[in-house]
N, C-alpha and C positions, 0 to 999 in steps of 0.2 A: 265670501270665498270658502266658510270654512263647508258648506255643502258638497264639496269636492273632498275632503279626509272623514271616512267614516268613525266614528265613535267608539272608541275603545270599549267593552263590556267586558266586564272583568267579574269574574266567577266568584258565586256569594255561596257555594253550598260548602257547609262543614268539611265535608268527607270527601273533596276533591282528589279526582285521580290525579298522581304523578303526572309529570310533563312526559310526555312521548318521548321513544329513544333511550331511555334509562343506562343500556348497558352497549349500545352498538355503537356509539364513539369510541369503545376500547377495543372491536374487534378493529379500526380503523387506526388505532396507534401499534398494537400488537402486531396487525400487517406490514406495519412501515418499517417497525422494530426488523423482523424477518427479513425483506427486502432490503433493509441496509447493512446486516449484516450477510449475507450471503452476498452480496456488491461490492460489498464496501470493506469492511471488516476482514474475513474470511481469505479473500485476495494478498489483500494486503499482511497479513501474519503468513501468509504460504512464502508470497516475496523475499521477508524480510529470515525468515527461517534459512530458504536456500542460500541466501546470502550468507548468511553466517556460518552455514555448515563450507560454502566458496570459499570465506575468509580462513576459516580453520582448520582447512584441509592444504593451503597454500604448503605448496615443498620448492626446491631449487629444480629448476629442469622446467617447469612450468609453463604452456604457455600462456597470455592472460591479455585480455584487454581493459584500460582506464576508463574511466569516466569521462574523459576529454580526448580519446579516440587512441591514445599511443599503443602500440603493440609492443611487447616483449615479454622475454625469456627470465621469468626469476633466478636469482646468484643469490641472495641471499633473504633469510627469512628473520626480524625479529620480533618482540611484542609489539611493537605498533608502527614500523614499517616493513614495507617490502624493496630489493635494490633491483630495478630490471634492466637488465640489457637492452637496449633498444637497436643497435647495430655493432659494430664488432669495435669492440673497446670504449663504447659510451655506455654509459652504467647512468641511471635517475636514481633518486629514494623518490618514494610514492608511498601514502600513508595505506592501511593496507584498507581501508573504508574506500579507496580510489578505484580499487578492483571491482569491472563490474561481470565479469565475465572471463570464463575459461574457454581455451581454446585447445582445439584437438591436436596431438601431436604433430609436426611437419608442417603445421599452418604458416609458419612464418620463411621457410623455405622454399615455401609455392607461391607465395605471391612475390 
């Protein structure tokens, strides 16, 4: 059977060239490098910036949406929460990482 796998020959001269390919598996990691940063990377620090500049712009008057869908009107602001009004005389605290979103003035009197 072994007439079926041919016969390795393996190079006997001194001064053999290098293996083929030398340096184009690093144009192949450098492109991925690129492509995951501009996907991946890149998105995600814009995300996370907005966010922060949301949290830290939070004032009373506000209107804001949670993380888990609640709407309301900020009443009060402190370092690590916010108290929102959700209907007239129901107040939550919500941690202020729960804010995922601002919402335009009158929003919660139109719907």
């Amino acid at each position: 059977m072994s007439f079926f796998i041919p016969a390795a020959v393996a190079q006997t001269a001194e001064g053999a060239a290098a293996p083929m390919g030398g340096g184009f598996e690093w144009i192949f990691l450098i492109g991925f490098l690129v492509i995951f940063y501009l996907m991946i990377w890149r998105p995600q620090a814009k995300r996370a910036k907005e966010h922060k500049n949301l949290i830290g712009g939070l004032s009373a008057g506000d209107e804001v949406v949670t993380g888990g869908g609640i709407l309301g009107k900020v009443k009060k602001v402190t370092d690590e929460f916010v108290v929102l009004e959700v209907s007239d005389g129901q107040e939550l605290k919500f941690q202020k990482g729960a804010i995922v979103a601002s919402l335009p003035k009158g929003t919660l009197k139109a719907i």
